[in-house]
C-alpha positions in Angstrom: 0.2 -33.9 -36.3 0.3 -30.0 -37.1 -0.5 -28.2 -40.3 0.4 -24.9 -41.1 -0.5 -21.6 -43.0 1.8 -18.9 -44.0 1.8 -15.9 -45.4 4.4 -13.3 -46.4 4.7 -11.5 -43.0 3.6 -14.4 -40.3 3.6 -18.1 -39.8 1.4 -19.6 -37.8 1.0 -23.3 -36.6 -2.1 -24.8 -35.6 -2.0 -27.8 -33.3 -4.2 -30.2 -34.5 -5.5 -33.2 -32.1 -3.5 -36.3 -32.3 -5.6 -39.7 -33.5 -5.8 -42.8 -32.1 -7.2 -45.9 -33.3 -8.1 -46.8 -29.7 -8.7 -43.4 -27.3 -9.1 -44.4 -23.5 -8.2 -48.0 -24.3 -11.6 -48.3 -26.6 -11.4 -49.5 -29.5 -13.5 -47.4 -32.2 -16.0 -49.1 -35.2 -14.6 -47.0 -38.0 -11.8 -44.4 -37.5 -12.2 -43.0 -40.5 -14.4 -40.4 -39.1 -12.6 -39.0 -36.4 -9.0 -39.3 -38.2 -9.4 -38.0 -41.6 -7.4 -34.9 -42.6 -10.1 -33.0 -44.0 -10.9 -30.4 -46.1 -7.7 -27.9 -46.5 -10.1 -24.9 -46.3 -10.6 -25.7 -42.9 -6.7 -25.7 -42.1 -6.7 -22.5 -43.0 -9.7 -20.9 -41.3 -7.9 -22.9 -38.2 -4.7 -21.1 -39.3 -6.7 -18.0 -39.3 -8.5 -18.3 -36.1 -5.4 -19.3 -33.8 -3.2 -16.1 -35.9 -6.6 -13.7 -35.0 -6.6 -14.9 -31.2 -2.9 -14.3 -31.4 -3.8 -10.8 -32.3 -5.8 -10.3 -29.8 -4.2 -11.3 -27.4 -1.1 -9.2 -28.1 -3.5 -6.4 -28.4 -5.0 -7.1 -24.9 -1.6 -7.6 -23.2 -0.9 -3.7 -25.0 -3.8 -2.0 -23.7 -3.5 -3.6 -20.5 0.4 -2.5 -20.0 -0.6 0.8 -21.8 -3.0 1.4 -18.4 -0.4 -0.2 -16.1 2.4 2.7 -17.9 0.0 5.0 -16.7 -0.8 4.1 -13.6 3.3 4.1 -12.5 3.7 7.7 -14.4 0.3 8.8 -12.0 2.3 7.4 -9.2 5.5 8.6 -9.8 3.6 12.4 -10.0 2.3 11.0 -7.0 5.7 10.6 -5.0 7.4 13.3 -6.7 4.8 15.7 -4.9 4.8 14.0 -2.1 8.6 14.4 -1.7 8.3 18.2 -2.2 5.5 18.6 0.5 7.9 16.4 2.7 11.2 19.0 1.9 8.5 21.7 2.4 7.4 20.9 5.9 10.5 20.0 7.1 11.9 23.4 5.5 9.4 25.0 7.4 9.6 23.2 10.7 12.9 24.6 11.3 12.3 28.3 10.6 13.3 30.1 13.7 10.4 30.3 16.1 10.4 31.1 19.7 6.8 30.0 20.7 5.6 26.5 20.9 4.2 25.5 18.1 0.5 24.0 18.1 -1.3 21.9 15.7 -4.6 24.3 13.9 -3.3 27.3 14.8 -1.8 29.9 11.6 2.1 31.3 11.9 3.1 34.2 9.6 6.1 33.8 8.3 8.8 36.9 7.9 12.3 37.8 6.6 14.7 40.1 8.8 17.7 42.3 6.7 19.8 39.1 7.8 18.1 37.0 5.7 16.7 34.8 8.6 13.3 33.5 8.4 10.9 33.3 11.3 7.6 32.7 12.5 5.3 35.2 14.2 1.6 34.7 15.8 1.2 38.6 15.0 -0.2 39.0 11.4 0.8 41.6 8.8 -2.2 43.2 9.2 -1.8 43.2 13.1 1.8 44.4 13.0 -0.7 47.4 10.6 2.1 50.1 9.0 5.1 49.1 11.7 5.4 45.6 10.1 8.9 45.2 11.1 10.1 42.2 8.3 9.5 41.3 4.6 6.7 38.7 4.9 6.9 35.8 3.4 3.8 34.2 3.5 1.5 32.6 6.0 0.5 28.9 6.9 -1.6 26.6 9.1 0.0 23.8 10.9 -2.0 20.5 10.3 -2.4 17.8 13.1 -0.4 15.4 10.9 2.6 18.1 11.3 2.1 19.2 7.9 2.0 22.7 6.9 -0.8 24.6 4.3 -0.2 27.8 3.0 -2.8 30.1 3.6 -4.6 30.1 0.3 -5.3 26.8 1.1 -6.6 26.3 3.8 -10.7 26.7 3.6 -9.4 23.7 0.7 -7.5 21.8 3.3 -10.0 21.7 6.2 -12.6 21.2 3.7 -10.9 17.9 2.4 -10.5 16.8 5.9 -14.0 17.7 7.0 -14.9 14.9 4.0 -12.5 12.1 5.4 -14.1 12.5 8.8 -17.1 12.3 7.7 -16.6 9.0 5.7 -14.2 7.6 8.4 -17.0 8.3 10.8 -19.4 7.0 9.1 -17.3 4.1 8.7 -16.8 3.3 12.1 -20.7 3.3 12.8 -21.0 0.8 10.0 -21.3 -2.9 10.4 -18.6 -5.0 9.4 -18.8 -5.7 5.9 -16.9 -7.5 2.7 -17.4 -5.0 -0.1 -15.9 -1.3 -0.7 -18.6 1.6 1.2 -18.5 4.9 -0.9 -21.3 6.4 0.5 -21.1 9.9 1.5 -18.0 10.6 -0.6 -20.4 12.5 -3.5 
């Protein structure tokens, strides 16, 4: 049996439970308790409850999808930066260079007439007033192939001074079920 309030924007049904003269295969001593209808004023407070939960509910799956639209637009920042550093590095890793290139050492980076870019160990300060090109800028090649400009590298290695220090401290710890911050303020 189902009952239901309306008003002039929404209609809601509440579900009511179905009766049985004999639930389970027992036969009750007086139905009349657990089958009458009622007072009406408590349809509609059931009316009202369900229609409130249904409120909230819809308001829960909002806030909850409002975080998840967030999260994606935070990722999507996320790869679109990602994708630069990528075009970046790979930009810079084929700049004309005629020594090998190492991983934690800095290259300067120059512009002849030509337009041609190229690396140089020799700094603008060490070429002094015979700098010979326009320089461009300077940069540290990481370990991971990745290149920081100079500006940022005391930012850099201090970034990866933390993640060794957690991934070291890590390794030294048992093996354990639950997330270990420590070290990371």
């Amino acid at each position: 049996m189902s009952n239901s309030s309306t008003d002039s924007s929404t209609c809601t049904t509440v579900a009511l439970v179905e009766s049985s003269t004999n639930p389970s295969g027992v036969q009750l001593v007086n139905t009349y308790h657990t089958n009458r209808v009622g007072d009406p004023g408590d349809l509609v407070a059931l009316a009202q409850q369900v229609q409130k939960a249904d409120e909230f509910v819809r308001a829960n799956a909002c806030n909850q999808l409002t975080v998840i639209a967030e999260q994606i637009r935070y990722l999507q920042e996320q790869a679109r930066k990602v994708l630069q550093e990528a075009v970046k590095d790979a930009d810079l890793h084929h700049v004309a260079c005629n020594v090998v290139k190492k991983p934690g050492n800095i290259y300067y980076l120059y512009q002849r007439e030509s337009g041609q870019r190229y690396f140089s160990i020799l700094s603008p300060k060490e070429w002094g007033a015979s700098c010979p090109h326009k320089f461009l800028g300077a940069f540290k090649l990481q370990h991971d192939m990745s290149w920081t400009e100079y500006k940022d590298i005391e930012k850099r290695d201090a970034d990866i001074a933390i993640i060794d220090k957690v991934l070291n401290q890590q390794a030294a710890l048992p093996q354990c079920t639950e997330p270990n911050f420590q070290g990371l303020a």
